[in-house]
C-alpha positions as CSV (number, residue, x, y, z in Angstrom):
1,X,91.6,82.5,89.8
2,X,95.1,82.5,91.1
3,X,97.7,84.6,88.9
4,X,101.4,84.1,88.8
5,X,104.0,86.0,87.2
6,X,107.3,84.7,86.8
7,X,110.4,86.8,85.7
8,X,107.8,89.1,83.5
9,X,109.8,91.6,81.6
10,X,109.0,94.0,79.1
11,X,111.0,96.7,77.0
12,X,110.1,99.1,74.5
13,X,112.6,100.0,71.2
14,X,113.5,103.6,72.0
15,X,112.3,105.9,68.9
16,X,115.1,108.8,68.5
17,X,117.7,108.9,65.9
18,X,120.7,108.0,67.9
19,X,119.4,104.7,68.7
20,X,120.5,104.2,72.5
21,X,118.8,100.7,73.0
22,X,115.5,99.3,74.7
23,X,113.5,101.1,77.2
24,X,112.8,98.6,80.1
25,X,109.4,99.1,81.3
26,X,109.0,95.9,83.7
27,X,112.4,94.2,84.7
28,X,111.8,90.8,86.2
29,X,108.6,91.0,87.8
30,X,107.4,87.8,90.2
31,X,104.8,87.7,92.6
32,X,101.5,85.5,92.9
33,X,97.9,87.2,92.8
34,X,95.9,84.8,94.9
35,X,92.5,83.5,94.1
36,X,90.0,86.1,95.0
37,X,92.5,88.8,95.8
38,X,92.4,92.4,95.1
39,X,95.7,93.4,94.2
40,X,96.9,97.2,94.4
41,X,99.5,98.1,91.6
42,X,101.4,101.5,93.2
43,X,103.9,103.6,92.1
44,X,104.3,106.8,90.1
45,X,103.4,107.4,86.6
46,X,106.0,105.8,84.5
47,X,106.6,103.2,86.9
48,X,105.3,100.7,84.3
49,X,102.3,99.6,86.7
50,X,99.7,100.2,83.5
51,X,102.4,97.7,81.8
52,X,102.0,95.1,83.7
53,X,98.1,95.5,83.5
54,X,98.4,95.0,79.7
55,X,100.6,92.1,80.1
56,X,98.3,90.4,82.1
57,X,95.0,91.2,79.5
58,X,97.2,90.3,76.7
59,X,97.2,93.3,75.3
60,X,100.9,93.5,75.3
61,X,103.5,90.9,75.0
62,X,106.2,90.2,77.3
63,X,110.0,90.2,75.9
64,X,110.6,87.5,78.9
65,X,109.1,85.6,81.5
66,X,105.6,83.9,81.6
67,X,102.1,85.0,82.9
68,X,99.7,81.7,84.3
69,X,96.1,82.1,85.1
70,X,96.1,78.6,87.8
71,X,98.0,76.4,86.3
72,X,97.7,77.4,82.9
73,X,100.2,79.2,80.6
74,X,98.7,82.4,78.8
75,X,101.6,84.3,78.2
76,X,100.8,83.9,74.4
77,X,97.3,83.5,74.4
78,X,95.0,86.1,72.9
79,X,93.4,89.2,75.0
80,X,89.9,87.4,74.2
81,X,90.2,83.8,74.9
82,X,91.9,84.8,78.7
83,X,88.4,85.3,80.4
84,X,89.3,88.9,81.5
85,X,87.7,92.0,82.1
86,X,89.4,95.2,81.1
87,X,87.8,98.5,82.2
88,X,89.8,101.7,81.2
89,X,90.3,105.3,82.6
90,X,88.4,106.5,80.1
91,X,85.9,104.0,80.9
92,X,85.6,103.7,76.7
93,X,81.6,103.2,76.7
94,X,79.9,103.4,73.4
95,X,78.3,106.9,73.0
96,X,75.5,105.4,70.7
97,X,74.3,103.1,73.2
98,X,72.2,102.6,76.1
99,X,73.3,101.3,79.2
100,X,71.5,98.0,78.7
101,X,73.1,97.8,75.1
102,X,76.9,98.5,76.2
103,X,76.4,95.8,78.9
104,X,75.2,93.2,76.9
105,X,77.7,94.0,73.8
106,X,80.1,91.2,75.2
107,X,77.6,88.5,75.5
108,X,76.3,89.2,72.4
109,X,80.0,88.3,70.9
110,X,80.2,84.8,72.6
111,X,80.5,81.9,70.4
112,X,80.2,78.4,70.4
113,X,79.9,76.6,73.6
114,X,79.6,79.9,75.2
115,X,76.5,81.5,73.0
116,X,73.8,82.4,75.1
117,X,69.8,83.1,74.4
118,X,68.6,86.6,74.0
119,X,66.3,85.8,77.6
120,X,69.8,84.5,78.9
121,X,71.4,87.9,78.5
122,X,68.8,90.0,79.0
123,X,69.0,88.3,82.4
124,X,72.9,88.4,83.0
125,X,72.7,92.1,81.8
126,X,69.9,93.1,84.2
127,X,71.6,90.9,87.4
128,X,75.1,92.7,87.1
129,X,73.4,96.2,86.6
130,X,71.9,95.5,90.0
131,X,74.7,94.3,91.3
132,X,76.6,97.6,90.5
133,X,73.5,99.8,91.6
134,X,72.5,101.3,88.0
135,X,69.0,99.1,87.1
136,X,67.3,102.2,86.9
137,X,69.2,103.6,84.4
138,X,69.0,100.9,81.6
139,X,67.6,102.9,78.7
140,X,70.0,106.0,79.2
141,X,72.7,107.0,77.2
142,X,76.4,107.7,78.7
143,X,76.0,111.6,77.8
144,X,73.3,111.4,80.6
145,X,75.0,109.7,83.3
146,X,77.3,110.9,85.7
147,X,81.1,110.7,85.8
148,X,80.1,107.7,88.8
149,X,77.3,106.2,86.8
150,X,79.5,106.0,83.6
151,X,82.2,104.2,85.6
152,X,79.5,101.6,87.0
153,X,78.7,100.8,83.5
154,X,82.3,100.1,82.4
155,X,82.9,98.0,85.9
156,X,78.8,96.1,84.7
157,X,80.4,95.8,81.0
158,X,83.6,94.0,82.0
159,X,82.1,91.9,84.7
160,X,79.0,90.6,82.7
161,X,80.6,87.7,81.5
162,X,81.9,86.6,84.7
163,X,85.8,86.6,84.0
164,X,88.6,85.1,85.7
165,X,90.3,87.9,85.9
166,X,89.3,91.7,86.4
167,X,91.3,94.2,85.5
168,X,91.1,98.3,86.7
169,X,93.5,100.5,84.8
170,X,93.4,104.5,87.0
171,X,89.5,103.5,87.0
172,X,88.4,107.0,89.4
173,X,91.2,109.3,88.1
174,X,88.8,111.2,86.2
175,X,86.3,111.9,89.5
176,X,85.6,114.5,92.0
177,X,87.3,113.9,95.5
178,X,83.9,112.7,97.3
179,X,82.6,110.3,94.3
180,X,86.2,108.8,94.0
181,X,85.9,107.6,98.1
182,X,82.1,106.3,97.2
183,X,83.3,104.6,94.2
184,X,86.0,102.3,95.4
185,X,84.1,101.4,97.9
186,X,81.7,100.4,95.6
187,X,84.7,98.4,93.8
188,X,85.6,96.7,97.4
189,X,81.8,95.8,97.9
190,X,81.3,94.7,94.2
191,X,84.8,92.6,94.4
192,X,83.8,90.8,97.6
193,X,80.5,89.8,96.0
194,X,81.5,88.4,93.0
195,X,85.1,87.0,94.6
196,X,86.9,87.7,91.0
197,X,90.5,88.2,91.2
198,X,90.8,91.6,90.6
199,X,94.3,93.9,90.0
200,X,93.4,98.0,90.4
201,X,96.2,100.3,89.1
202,X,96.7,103.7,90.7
203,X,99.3,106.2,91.5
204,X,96.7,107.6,94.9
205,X,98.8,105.5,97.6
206,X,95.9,106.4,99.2
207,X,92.7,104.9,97.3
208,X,95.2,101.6,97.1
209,X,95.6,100.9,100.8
210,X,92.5,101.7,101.7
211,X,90.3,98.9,99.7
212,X,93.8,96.1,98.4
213,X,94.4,93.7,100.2
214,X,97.6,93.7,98.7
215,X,99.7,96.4,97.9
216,X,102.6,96.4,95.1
217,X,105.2,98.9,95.4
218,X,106.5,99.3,91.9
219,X,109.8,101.8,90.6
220,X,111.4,102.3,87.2
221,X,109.5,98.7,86.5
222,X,110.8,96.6,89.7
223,X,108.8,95.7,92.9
224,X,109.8,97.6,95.4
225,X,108.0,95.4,98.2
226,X,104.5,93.4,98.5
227,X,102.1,93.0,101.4
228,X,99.3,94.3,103.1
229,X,98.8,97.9,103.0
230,X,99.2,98.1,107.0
231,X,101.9,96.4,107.0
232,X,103.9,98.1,104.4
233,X,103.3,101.5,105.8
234,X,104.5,100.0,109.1
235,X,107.7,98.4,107.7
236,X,108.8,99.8,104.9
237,X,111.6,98.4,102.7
238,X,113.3,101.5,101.7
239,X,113.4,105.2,101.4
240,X,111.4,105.2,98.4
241,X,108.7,103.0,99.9
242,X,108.4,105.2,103.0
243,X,108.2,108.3,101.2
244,X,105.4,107.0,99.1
245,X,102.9,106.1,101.2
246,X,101.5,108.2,103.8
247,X,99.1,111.3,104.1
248,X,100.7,113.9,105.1
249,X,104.5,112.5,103.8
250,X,106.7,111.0,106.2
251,X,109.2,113.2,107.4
252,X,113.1,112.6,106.7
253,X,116.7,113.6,108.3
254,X,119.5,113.6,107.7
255,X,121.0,111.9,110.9
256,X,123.7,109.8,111.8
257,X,124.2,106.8,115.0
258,X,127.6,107.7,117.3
259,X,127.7,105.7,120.1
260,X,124.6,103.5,120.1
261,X,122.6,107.0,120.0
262,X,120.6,108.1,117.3
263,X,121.2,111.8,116.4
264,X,119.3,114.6,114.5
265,X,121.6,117.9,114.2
266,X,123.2,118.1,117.8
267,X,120.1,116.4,119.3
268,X,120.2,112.8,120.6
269,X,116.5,111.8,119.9
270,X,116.9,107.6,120.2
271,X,118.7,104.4,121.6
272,X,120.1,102.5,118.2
273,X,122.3,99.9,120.1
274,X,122.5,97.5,116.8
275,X,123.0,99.8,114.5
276,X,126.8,100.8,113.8
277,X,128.1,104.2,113.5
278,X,127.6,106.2,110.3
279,X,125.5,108.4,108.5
280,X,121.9,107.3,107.7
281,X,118.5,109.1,106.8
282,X,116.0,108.9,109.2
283,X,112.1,108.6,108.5
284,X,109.8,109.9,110.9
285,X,106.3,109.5,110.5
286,X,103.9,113.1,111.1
287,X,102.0,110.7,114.0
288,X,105.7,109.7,115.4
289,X,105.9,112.9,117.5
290,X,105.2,113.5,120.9
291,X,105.1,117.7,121.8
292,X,106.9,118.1,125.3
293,X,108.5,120.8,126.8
294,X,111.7,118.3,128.0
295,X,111.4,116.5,124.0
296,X,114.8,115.2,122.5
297,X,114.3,117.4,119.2
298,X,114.6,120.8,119.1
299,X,112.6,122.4,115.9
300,X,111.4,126.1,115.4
301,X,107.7,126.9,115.1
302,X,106.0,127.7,111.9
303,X,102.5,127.5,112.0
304,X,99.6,125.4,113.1
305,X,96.5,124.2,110.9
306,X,93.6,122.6,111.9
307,X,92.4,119.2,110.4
308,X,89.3,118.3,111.8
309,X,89.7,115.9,114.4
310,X,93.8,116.5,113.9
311,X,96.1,119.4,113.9
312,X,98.9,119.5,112.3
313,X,101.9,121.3,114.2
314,X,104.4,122.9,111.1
315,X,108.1,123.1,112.1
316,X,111.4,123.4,111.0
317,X,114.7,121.7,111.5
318,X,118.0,122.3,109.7
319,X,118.6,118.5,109.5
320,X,115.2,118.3,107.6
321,X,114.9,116.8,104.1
322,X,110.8,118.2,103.5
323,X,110.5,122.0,103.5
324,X,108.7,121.3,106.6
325,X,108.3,119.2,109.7
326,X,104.5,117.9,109.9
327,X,103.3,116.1,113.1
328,X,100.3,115.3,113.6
329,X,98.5,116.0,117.2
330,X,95.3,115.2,118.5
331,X,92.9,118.1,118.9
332,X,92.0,116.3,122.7
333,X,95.6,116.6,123.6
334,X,96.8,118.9,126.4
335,X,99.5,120.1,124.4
336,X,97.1,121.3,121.9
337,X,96.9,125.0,123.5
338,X,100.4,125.2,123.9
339,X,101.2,124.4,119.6
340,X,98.5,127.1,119.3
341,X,99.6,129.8,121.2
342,X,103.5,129.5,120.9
343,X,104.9,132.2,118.2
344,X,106.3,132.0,115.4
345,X,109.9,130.9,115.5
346,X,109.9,130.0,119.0
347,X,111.8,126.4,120.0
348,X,109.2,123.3,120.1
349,X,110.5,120.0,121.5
350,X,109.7,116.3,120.6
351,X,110.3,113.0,121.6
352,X,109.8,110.5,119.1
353,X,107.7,107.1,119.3
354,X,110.0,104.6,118.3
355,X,108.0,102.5,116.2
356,X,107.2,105.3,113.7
357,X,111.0,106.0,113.3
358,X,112.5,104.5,110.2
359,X,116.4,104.3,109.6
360,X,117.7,104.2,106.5
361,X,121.1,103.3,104.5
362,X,122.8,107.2,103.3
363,X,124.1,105.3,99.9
364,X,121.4,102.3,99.7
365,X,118.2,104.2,101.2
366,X,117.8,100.3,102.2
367,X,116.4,100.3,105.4
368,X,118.2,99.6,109.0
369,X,116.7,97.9,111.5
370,X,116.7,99.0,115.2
371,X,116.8,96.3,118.0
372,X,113.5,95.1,119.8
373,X,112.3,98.2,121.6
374,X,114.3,100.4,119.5
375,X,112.3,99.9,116.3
């Protein structure tokens, strides 16, 4: 089921005693959710992401604009006649039921045309539970399943019914680290089965990039930019875009282009031959750097950690936004010895691969494209 927003806005009466006006918690959102999509809604808390999740279910209604599931107009519809399924961050199960009985609870609600036999649920109940890998646990309580279990229960309750529309609102915010990772993967196997159009809302940049095949920036309630996870990292549309994603942070400086060069403090670190002269921030990526003792930047030893099949050279730079400079270095690289045995303090060069430098805007924090080969 194809979704489509068009100009959706929402705002909120603000509740203090001087009486300052609406609090605008979605400002003309438009994009298109394609059928069979899973959709990644990103941003910090308060960004209104969770908003726009409740517009969609109906559980909120817009001030403006219009939501259609295909071609059909439910911006006013009720949450239960939009064929969606809702599962919460709390995952909301019912304590007093079994497994089996908090699955079937939406079937047993359907009416009319949609009524079903007791055999007839019992069978869509039992066929969901395997399809989410909890078949065995059919006669146990919520109190005796795990934080993972309880989750695959809420995902079984709002996909027994087969809805147009699946909706995950912070679903693993409440997991351990390791059970998060096996979870939405879960979610990304269980989505591709069933080909629902799903929307998952998180603030981990992380957990949505690595199962969306969409991403949604979102800010203060506007999209900041849409597309595929890879290809937003790659090309970011701003400073707030390029500072959100990535593990470890992307590094920023404050530079400035004089001359067609690209400078960092006093250090000329790139060709910007399209790119007028003025002062400009400059995003570097931690796997943008190259360690070499001729390097165009000039930073100052901190410290070196291990990562596993990474290390992470620390460094400083007085032109450097982060508290520190992070890049990332292969533990099969020659120049691996050399990060660990230089002291503390001591000068580290780096060139810089082009393609992981970002340029952007001092006043706008739009980005500034380099020329082919540049950027």
């Amino acid at each position: 089921m194809k979704v489509v927003l068009e100009d959706l806005t929402k705002k909120f009466p603000v509740r203090d005693r001087k009486g300052r006006g609406d609090v605008t918690a979605v400002d003309r959102l438009r994009f298109e959710i394609p059928d069979g999509y899973l959709i990644g809604l990103l941003g910090p808390s308060g960004c209104g992401k969770s908003t726009v999740l409740n517009l969609i279910s109906g559980l909120l209604q817009p001030t403006e604009g219009r939501i259609f599931f295909g071609e059909e107009d439910v911006t006013l519809l009720p949450p239960e006649k939009r064929g969606i399924g809702l599962v919460f961050q709390n995952y909301a199960l019912y304590p007093h039921l079994t497994v089996k009985q908090n699955i079937l609870f939406p079937l047993e609600n359907l009416k009319g045309k949609d009524k079903l036999t007791k055999a007839e649920m019992l069978q869509k109940a039992e066929e969901t539970a395997k399809l989410v890998q909890i078949d065995g646990l059919l006669d146990r309580k919520p109190a005796e399943l795990s934080g993972g279990q309880q989750q695959r229960v809420a995902i079984a309750r709002a996909l027994v019914k087969m809805p147009k529309v699946l909706l995950l609102d912070e679903p693993l915010s409440n997991l351990d680290a390791r059970l998060r990772i096996q979870t939405r993967e879960e979610i990304r196997r269980i989505q591709r089965e069933t080909k629902v159009t799903t929307v998952f809302v998180t603030h981990d940049q992380e957990e949505a990039m690595s199962i969306s095949d969409l991403i949604v920036v979102m800010k203060e309630g506007v999209v900041q930019q849409i597309g595929r996870p890879q290809e937003v990292y790659d090309s970011p549309n701003n400073l707030f875009v390029a500072k959100f994603l990535g593990t470890p942070p992307i590094n920023v400086f404050e530079g400035r282009v004089r001359g067609h060069r690209l400078y960092i403090g006093d250090d000329a670190v790139l060709d910007a031959d399209s790119v007028p002269d003025g002062e400009v921030y400059v995003g570097v990526r931690p796997e943008g750097f190259l360690m070499r003792e001729t390097g165009a930047l000039s930073c100052r030893m901190d410290r070196v950690q291990v990562m596993g099949r990474d290390i992470s050279v620390v460094s400083a730079n007085d032109a450097a936004l982060n508290t520190a400079v992070r890049a990332i270095i292969g533990t099969e690289s020659e120049v691996t010895k050399t990060a660990a045995s230089a002291p503390e303090g001591s000068e580290i060069r780096f060139d810089l691969i082009p393609r992981k430098v970002f340029l952007f805007d001092r006043r706008t924090e739009k980005r500034i494209f380099l020329e082919e080969g540049g950027q």
